[in-house]
N, C-alpha and C positions, 0 to 999 in steps of 0.2 A: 442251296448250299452257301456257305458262308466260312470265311475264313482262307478261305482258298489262297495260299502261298508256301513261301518257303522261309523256315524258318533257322532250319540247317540247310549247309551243303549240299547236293546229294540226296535230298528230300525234295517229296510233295506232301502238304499236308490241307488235310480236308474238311469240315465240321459243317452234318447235317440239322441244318434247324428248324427244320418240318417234318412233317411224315410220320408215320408210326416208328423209327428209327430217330427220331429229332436226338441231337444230342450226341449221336455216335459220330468217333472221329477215328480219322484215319491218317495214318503215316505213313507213304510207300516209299522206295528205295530200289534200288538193285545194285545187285554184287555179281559183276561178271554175268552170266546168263541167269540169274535165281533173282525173282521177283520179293522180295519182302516187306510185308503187308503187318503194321500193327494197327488191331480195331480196340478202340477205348469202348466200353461201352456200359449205359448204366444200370440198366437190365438185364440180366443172362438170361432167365425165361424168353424174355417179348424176344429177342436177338435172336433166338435159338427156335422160335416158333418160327419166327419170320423168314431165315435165311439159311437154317438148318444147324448143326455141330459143325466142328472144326475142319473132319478127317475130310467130308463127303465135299466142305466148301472148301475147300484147298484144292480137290483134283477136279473140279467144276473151273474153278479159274483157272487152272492149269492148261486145260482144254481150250478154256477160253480166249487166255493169251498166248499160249503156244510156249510156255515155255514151264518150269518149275515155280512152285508158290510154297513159301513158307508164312503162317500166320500165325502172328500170338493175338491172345483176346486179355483182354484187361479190365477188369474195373475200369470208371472213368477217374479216379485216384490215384492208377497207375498199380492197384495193387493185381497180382496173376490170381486165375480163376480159381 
């Protein structure tokens, strides 16, 4: 991983530059107890093959971190899916 800081506030921000995922980035935050997770990414296939759809990996973290996850996916453009 690479990139690893903060850019805003109130932020962590991530950027994978290996792996079958090289390239995806991530933005995380929280508000009060709700985790939110934005994933840049340049692939929707390879992304969606690899780590599944949105609905099923939102309450898999959820689980994971113990608390609510909301996730937006993006283009790495910034444009929505």
């Amino acid at each position: 991983m690479r990139g690893l800081g903060r850019r805003h506030p109130g932020t962590l921000d991530l950027r994978l530059t290996n792996g079958p995922l090289a390239g995806l980035e991530i933005q995380a935050s929280a508000q009060a107890s709700l985790l939110c997770l934005n994933i840049k990414v340049a692939d929707r296939d390879t992304f969606e093959r690899i780590v599944g759809t949105r609905g099923p990996l939102e309450n898999q973290l959820a689980a994971i971190f113990n608390r609510p996850v909301a996730l937006t996916l993006q283009q790495l453009n910034g444009e929505p899916w």
